[in-house]
C-alpha positions as CSV (number, residue, x, y, z in Angstrom):
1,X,-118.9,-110.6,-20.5
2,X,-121.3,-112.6,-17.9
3,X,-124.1,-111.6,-19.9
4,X,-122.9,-112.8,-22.8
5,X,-122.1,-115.7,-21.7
6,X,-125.0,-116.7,-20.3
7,X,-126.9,-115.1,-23.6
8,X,-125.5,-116.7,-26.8
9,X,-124.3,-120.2,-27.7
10,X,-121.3,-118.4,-29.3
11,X,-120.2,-115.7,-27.3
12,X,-117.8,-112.9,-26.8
13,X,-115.1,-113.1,-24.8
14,X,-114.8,-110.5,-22.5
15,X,-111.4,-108.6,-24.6
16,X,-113.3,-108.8,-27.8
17,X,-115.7,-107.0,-26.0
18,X,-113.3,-104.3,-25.1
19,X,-111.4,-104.4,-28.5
20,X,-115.1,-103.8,-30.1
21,X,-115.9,-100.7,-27.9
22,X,-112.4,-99.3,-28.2
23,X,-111.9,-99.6,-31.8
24,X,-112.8,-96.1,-33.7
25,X,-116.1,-95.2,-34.7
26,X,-117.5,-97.9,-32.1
27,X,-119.7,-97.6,-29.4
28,X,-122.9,-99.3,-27.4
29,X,-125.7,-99.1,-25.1
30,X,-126.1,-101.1,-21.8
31,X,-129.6,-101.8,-19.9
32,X,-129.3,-102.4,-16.6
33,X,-132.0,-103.5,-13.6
34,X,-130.7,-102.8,-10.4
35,X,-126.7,-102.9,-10.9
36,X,-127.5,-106.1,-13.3
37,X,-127.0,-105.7,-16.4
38,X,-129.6,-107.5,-19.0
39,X,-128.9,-106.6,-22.3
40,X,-126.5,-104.5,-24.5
41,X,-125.6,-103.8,-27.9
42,X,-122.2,-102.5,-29.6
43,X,-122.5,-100.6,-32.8
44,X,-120.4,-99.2,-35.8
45,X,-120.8,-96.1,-37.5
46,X,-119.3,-95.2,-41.0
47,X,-120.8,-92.0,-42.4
48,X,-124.4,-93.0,-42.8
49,X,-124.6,-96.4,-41.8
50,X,-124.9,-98.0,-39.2
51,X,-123.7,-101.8,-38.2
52,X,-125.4,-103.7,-34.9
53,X,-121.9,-105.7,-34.2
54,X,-124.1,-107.6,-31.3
55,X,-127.4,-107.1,-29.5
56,X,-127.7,-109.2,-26.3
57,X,-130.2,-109.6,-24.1
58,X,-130.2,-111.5,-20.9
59,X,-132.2,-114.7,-21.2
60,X,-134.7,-114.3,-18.3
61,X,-135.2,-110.7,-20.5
62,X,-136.6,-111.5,-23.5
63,X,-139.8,-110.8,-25.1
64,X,-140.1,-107.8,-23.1
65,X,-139.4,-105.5,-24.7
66,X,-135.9,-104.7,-24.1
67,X,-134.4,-105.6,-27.1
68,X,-136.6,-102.5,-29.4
69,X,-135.9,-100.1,-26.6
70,X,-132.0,-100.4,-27.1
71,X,-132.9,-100.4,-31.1
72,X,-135.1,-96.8,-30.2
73,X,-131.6,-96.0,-28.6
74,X,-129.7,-96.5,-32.2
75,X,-132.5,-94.8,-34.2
76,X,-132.5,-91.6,-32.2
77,X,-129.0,-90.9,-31.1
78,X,-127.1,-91.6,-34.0
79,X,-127.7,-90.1,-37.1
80,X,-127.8,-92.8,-39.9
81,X,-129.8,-93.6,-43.2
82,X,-129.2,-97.4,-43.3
83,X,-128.5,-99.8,-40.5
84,X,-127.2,-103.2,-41.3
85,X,-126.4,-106.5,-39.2
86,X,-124.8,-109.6,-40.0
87,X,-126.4,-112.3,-38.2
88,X,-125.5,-116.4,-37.8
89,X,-127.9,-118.7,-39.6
90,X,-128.6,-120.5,-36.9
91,X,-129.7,-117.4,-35.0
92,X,-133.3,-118.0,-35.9
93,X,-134.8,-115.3,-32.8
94,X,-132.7,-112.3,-34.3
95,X,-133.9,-113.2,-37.4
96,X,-137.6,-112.9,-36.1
97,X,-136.7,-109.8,-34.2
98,X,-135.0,-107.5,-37.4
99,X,-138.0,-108.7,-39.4
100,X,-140.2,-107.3,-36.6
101,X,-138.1,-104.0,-36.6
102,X,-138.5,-103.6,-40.7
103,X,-135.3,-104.8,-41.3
104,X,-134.5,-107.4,-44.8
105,X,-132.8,-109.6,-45.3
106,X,-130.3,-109.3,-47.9
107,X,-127.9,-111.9,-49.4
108,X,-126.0,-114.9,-47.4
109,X,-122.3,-114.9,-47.0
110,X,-121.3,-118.3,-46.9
111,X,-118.8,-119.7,-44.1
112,X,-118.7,-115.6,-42.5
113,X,-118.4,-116.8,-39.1
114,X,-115.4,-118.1,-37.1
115,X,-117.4,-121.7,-36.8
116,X,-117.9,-122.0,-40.3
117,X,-121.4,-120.2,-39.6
118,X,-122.8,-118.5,-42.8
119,X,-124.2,-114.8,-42.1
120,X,-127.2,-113.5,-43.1
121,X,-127.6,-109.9,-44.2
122,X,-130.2,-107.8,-42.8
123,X,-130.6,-103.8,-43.7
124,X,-132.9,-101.7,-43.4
125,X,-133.5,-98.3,-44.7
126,X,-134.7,-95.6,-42.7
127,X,-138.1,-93.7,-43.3
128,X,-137.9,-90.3,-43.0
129,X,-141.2,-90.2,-42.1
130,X,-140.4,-91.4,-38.6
């Protein structure tokens, strides 16, 4: 829940957290440097697809890297053909990031967020190719 805090304008608190990673079909990945951890991510799973619920990563973190090696975590341990996250408008550096990872975005749902924040849709399809 630290990490969160300190991570996103809007963040978790730390029993959504655990309601999130308890609720069925749920789960996440947590990247730690020495005891610390700097960045996580909780995830859904419905027969094929796959929903990014959050993706954090520590603010003295970024731009290394860390966020596309917990994304390589999703792609390879969970079996999945498209993978989907809502993400606030405002949000403009997870915007940048899914684009970098091939993801599109997809409609807008207006007022989606608890603040009145709309969300945009990102997906992206995976290439079996990989």
């Amino acid at each position: 829940a630290a990490l969160e805090y300190h991570s996103s304008e809007n963040f978790l608190e730390e029993d959504d957290i655990r309601y999130l990673m308890q609720a069925e079909n749920c789960g996440g990945f947590i990247l730690t440097e020495v005891n610390k951890p700097i960045a996580y991510t909780i995830y859904s799973q419905s027969k094929m697809v796959l929903r990014i619920l959050n993706l954090v990563v520590h603010q003295d973190y970024r731009r290394r890297g860390i966020a596309s090696l917990l994304m390589d975590r999703l792609e390879t341990r969970k079996r999945w053909n498209i993978m989907t996250s809502h993400v606030k408008e405002s949000n403009l550096d997870m915007h940048l990031f899914l684009k970098s990872q091939e993801f599109t975005a997809i409609k807008v749902l207006d007022n989606y967020f608890e603040d009145g924040q709309n969300a945009y849709c990102f997906s992206r399809v995976k290439n079996y190719e990989e």
